[in-house]
C-alpha positions as CSV (number, residue, x, y, z in Angstrom):
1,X,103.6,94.7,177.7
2,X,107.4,95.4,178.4
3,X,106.7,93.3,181.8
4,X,105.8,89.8,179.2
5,X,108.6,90.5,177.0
6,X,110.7,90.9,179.4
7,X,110.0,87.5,181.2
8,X,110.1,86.4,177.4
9,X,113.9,87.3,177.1
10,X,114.3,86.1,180.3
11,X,113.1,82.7,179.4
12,X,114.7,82.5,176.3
13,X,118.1,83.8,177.6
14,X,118.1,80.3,180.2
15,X,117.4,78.1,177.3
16,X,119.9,79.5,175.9
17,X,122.8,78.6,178.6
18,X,120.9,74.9,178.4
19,X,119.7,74.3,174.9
20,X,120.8,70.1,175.3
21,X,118.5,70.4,177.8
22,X,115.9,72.5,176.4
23,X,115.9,70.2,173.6
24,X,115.7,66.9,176.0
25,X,112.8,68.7,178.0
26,X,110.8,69.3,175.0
27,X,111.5,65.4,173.5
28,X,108.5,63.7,175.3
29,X,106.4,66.6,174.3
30,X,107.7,67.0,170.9
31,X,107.0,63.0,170.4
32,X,103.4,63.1,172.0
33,X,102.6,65.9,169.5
34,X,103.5,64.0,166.6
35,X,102.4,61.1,167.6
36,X,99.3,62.1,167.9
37,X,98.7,64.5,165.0
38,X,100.4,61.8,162.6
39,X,97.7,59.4,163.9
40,X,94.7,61.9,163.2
41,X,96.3,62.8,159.9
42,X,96.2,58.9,158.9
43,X,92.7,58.2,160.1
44,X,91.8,61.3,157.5
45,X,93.3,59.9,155.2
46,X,92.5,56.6,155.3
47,X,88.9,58.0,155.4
48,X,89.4,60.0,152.3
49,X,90.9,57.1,150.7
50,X,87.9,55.1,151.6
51,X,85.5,57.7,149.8
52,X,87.6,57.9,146.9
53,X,87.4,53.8,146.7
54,X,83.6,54.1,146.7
55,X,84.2,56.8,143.8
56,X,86.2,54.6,141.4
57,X,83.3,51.9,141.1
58,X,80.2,54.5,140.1
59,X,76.9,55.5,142.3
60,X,74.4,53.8,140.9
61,X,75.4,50.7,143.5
62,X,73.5,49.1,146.3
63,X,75.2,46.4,148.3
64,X,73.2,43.9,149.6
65,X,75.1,42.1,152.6
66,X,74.2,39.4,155.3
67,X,73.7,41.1,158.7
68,X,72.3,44.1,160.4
69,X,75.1,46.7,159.0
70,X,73.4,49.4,161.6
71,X,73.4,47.3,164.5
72,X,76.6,44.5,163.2
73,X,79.5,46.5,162.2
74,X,81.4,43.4,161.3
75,X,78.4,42.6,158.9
76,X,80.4,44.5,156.1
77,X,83.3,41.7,156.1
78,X,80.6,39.2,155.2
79,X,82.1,37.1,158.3
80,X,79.5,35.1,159.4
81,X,75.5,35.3,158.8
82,X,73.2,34.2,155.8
83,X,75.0,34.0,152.4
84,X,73.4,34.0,149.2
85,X,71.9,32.2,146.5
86,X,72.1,32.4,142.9
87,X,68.6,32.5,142.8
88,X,68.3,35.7,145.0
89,X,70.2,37.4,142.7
90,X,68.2,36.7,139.3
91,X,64.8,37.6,141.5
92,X,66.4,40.9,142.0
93,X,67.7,41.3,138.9
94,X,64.1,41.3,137.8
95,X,63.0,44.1,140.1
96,X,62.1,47.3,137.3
97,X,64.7,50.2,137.5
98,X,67.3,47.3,138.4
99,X,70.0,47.3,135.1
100,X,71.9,44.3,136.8
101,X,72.4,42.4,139.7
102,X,75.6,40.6,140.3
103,X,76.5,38.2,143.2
104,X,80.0,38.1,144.5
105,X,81.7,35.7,145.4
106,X,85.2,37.1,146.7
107,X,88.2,35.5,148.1
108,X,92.2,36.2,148.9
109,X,94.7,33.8,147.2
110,X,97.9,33.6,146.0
111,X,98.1,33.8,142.2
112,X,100.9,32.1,140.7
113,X,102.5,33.8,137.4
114,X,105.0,33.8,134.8
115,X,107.6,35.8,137.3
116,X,106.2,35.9,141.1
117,X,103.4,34.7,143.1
118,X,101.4,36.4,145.4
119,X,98.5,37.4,147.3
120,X,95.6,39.3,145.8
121,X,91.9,39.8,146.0
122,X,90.1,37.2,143.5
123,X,86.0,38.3,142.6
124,X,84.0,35.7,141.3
125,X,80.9,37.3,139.4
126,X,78.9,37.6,136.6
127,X,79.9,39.5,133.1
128,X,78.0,42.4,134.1
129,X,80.3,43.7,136.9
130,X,82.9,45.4,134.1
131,X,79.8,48.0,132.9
132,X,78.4,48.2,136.3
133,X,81.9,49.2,138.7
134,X,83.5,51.2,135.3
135,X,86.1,49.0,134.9
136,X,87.3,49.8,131.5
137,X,89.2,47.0,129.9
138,X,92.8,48.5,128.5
139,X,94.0,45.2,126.5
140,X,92.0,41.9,125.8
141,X,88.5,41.9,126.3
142,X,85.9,40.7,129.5
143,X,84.6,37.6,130.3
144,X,80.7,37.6,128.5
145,X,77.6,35.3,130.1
146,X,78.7,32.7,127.5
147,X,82.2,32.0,129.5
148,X,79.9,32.0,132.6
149,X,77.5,29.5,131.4
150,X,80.4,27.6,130.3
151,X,82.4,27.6,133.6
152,X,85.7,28.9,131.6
153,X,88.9,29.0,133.0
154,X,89.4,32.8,132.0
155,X,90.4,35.7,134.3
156,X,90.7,39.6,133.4
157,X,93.3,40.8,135.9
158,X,93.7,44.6,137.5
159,X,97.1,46.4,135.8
160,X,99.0,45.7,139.2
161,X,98.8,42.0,139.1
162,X,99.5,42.0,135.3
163,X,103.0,44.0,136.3
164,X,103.8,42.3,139.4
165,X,103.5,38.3,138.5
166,X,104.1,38.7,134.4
167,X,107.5,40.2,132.8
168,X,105.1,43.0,131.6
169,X,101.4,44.3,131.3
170,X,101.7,43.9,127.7
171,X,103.3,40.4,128.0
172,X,100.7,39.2,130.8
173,X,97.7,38.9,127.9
174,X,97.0,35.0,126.4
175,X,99.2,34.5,129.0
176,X,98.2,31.4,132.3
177,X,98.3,31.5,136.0
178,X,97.6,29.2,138.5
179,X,94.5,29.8,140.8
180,X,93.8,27.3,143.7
181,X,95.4,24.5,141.4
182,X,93.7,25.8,138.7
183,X,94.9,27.2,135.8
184,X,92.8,29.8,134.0
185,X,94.3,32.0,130.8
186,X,94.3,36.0,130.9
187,X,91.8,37.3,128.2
188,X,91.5,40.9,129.5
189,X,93.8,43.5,131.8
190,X,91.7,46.4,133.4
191,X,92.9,50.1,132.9
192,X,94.7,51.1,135.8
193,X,92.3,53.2,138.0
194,X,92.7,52.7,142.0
195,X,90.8,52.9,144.5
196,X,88.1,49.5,145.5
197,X,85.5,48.3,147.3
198,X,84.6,48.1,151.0
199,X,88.3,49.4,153.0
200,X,89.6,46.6,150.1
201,X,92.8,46.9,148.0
202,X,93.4,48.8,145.0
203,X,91.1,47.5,142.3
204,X,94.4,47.7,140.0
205,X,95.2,44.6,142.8
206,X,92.0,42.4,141.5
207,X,91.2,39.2,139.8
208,X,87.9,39.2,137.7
209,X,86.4,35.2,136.8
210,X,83.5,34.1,136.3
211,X,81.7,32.5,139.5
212,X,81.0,29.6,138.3
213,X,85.0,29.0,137.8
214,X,85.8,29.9,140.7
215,X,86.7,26.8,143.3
216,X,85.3,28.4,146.1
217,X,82.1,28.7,144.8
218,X,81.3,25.2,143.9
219,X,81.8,24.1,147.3
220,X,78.5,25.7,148.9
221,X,76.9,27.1,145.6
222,X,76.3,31.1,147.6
223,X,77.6,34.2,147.4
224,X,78.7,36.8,150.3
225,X,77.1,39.8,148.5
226,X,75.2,40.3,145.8
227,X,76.0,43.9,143.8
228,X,73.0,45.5,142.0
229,X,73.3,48.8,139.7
230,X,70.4,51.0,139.5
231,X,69.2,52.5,136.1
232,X,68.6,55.8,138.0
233,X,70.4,57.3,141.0
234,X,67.3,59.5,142.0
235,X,65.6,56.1,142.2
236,X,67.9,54.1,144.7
237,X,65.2,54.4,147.1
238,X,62.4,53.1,145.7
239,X,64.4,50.2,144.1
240,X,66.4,49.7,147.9
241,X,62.6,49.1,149.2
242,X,61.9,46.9,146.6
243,X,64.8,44.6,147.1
244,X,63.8,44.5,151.1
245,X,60.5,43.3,149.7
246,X,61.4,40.1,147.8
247,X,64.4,39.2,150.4
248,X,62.3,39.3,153.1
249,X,60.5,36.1,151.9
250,X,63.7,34.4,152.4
251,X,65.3,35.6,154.9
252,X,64.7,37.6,158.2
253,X,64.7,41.2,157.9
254,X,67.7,41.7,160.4
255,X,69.6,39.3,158.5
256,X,70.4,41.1,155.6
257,X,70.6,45.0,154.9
258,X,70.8,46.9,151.7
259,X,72.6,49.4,151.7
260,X,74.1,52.3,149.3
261,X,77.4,54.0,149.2
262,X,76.6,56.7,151.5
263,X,75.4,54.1,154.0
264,X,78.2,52.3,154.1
265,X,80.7,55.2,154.0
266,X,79.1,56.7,157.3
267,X,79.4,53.0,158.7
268,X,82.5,52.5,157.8
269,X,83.4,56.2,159.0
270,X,82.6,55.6,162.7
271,X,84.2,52.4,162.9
272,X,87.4,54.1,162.3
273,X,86.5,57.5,164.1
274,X,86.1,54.4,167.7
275,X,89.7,53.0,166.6
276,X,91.4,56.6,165.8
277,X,90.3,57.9,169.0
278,X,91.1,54.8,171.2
279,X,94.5,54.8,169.0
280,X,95.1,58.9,169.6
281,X,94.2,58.7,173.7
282,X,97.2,56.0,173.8
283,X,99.7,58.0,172.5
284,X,98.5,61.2,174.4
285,X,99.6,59.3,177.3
286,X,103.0,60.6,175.9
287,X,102.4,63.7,176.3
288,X,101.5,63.0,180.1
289,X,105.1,61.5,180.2
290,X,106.6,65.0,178.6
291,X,104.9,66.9,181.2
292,X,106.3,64.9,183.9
293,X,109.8,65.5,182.5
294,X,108.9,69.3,182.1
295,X,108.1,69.4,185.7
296,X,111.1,67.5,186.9
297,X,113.3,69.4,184.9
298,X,111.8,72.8,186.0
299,X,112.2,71.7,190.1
300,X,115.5,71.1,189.0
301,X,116.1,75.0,187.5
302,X,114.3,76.0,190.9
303,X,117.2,74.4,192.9
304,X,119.8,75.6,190.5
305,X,118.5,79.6,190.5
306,X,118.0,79.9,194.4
307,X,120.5,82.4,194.5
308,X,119.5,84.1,191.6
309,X,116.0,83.8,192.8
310,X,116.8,85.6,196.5
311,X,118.8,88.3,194.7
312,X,115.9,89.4,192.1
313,X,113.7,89.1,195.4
314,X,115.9,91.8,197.5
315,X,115.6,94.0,195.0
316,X,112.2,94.3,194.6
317,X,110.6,91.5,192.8
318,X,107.5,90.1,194.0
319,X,106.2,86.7,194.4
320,X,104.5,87.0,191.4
321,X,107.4,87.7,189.2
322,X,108.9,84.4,190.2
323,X,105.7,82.8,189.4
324,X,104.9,84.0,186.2
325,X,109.0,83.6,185.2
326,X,109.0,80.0,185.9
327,X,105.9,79.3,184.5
328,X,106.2,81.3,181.3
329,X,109.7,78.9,181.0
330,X,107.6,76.1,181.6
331,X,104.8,76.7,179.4
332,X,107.4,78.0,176.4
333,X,109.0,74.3,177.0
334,X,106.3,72.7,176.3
335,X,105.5,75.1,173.0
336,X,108.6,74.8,171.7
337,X,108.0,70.8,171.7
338,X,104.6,71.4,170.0
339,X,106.0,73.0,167.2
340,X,109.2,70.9,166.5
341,X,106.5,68.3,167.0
342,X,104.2,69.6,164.3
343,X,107.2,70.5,162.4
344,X,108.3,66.9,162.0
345,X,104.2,65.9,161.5
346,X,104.0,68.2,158.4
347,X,107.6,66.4,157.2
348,X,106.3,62.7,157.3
349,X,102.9,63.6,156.1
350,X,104.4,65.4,152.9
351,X,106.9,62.2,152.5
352,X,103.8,60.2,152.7
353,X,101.1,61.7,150.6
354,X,102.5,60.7,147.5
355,X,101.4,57.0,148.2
356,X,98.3,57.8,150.8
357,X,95.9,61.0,150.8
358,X,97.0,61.9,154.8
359,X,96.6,65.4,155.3
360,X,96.8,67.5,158.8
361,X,93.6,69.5,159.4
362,X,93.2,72.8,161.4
363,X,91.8,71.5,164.2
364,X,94.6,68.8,165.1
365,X,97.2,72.0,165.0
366,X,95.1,74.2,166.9
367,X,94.3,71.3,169.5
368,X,98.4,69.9,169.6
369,X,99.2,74.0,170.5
370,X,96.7,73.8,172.9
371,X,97.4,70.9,174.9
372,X,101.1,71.8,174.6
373,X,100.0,74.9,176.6
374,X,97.9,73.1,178.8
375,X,100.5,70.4,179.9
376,X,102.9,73.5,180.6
377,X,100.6,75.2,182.8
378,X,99.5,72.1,184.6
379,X,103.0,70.7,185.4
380,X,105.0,73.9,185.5
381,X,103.0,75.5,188.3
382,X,104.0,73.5,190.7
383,X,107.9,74.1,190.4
384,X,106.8,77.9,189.6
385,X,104.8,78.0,193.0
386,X,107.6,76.8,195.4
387,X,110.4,79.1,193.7
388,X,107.8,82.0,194.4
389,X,107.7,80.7,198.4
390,X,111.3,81.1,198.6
391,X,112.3,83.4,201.4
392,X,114.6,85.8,200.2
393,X,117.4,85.5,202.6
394,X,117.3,81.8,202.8
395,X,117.4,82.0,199.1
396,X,120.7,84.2,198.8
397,X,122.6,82.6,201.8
398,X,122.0,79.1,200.0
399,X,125.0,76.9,199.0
């Protein structure tokens, strides 16, 4: 025990004559670390910001979408494949345990206000969506079937967009915007709530019309989705089966899936656990480029401590001792940039969390200290093996 603390104090005392370049040394670690565990702590949190999305809109929902979503991972952005009819979504509306079937027709535009324009997320559906994805109206009222039948030019708007393009939330009701040249009027602004659909924006960041005023729509007369709300959760299912059923007459069966929250969340889940993990292996290659500088930097003590190392070798230390000094230095290099590096990880993470759920797990900590130790080891042993070689009276006659 004395024998490791005394190569501790050893190791400390040197760093201590050199802390500008303890600190360099442990730069490319302390980056690689943080690079890395700042990258696993966003994919988390973009996960968990995903699920609490799915959350905000209720879990009585199954998504019917064109392609295979098991076999087509780019099904989900509705690029592509079948779309739609207006008449597939009234024959599933009429399927028993199904309380309302709305198709969606969704596009981004830029909304022209009172104060600002800009870009949001515009749905095109039926009157039902409000009941069916909780959206709670907090001024103004929704659109009803009678507006849809009508084609009116009405929109309820999400609390963000009534902030950002109007003078005020309150101000932004009766109000008009412009809409793809159109101009509709703002009967109804939605509570403010968060979260959305599939990865979208905020729903707060929405546009709610009816589809049949929506420009987009009357150029092809189909929808991207079509949204359906169960009566009973326990029975998503059975009803999921039956909606396979009657689309299957339309359509082939690997052009369409049905799919419910969980689904898609596990979908959606490994898409981003592929891109975190391609994204996290680039910037370990940082950490490759610490250990390098560890290593140069540690040949470099070698050459600077011959003398020192020759004299602790006439009096009776071994091979060994040199070894295990160099490579305890090396190794403690490395730490110390693991934990400067998590250090600065937990700082930007707290920073962050109050405008995205990113959070550092266990695991990422445990594996950062871990690899920190590993890259010491790996390229410290080399330096640490030819200081051990040294001859002793080569070593205290050298100039």
């Amino acid at each position: 025990m004395n024998y490791f603390l005394f190569i501790l104090k050893s190791s400390f005392e040197d760093f201590r004559r050199n802390k500008i370049r303890t600190f360099l040394t442990s730069l490319g670690i302390l980056i690689g670390v943080a690079s890395v565990v700042l990258l696993v702590a966003l994919g988390l949190g973009l996960k968990k910001y995903i699920a609490q999305q799915f959350e905000s809109i209720g879990s009585n929902l199954l998504f019917v979408m064109p392609g295979n979503l098991q076999g087509n991972l780019a099904a989900a952005s509705g690029i592509g494949g079948i779309k739609f009819t207006l008449k597939d979504a009234q024959k599933l509306g009429r399927i028993p345990g199904i309380t309302a079937s709305m198709p969606m027709s969704v596009q981004m535009s830029r909304i022209q206000g009172e104060t600002d324009t800009k870009t949001y997320e515009v749905v095109g559906s039926t009157a039902d969506i409000f009941q069916a994805m909780n959206l709670d109206i907090g001024s103004g009222k929704p659109f009803t079937k009678a507006d849809v039948n009508k084609k009116s030019k009405v929109v309820v708007i999400g609390s963000q967009v009534a902030t950002e393009i109007f003078a005020s939330a309150d101000d932004a009701l009766g109000k008009n915007l412009r809409l793809d040249g159109l101009t509709y009027r703002v009967i109804g602004i939605v509570k403010k709530k968060g979260g959305g659909g599939i990865g979208g924006p905020s729903i707060d960041a929405h546009l709610y019309l009816p589809y049949s005023a929506l420009a987009a729509y009357q150029e092809d007369k189909k929808f991207y989705a079509i949204y359906v709300s169960v009566a009973e959760q326990n029975n998503l299912a059975t009803v999921k089966e039956e909606i396979k059923k009657e689309l299957v007459k339309e359509y082939d069966a690997d052009k369409f899936s049905v799919a419910d929250q969980t689904e898609i969340l596990s979908i959606v889940g490994s898409i981003f656990n592929i891109l975190n993990s391609i994204l996290v292996a680039i910037a370990a290659i940082s950490l490759i480029v610490g250990g390098v500088g560890i290593m140069n930097i540690m040949y470099v003590s070698v050459i600077e401590r011959i003398r020192e190392i020759g004299i602790r070798r006439a009096i009776g230390a071994t091979k060994y001792d040199i070894l295990w000094q160099f490579l305890a230095e090396a190794v403690l290099l490395s730490l110390i940039g693991g934990f400067l590096g998590l250090t600065l990880s937990f700082i930007v993470v707290l920073a962050l969390q109050s405008i995205f759920p990113a959070y550092i797990n266990w695991q990422s900590v445990v594996l950062s200290l871990g690899v920190s130790s590993l890259i010491g080891v790996v390229f410290g042993v080399f330096p640490a093996r030819q200081a051990s070689q040294l001859s002793p009276i080569e070593a205290i006659r050298y100039e």
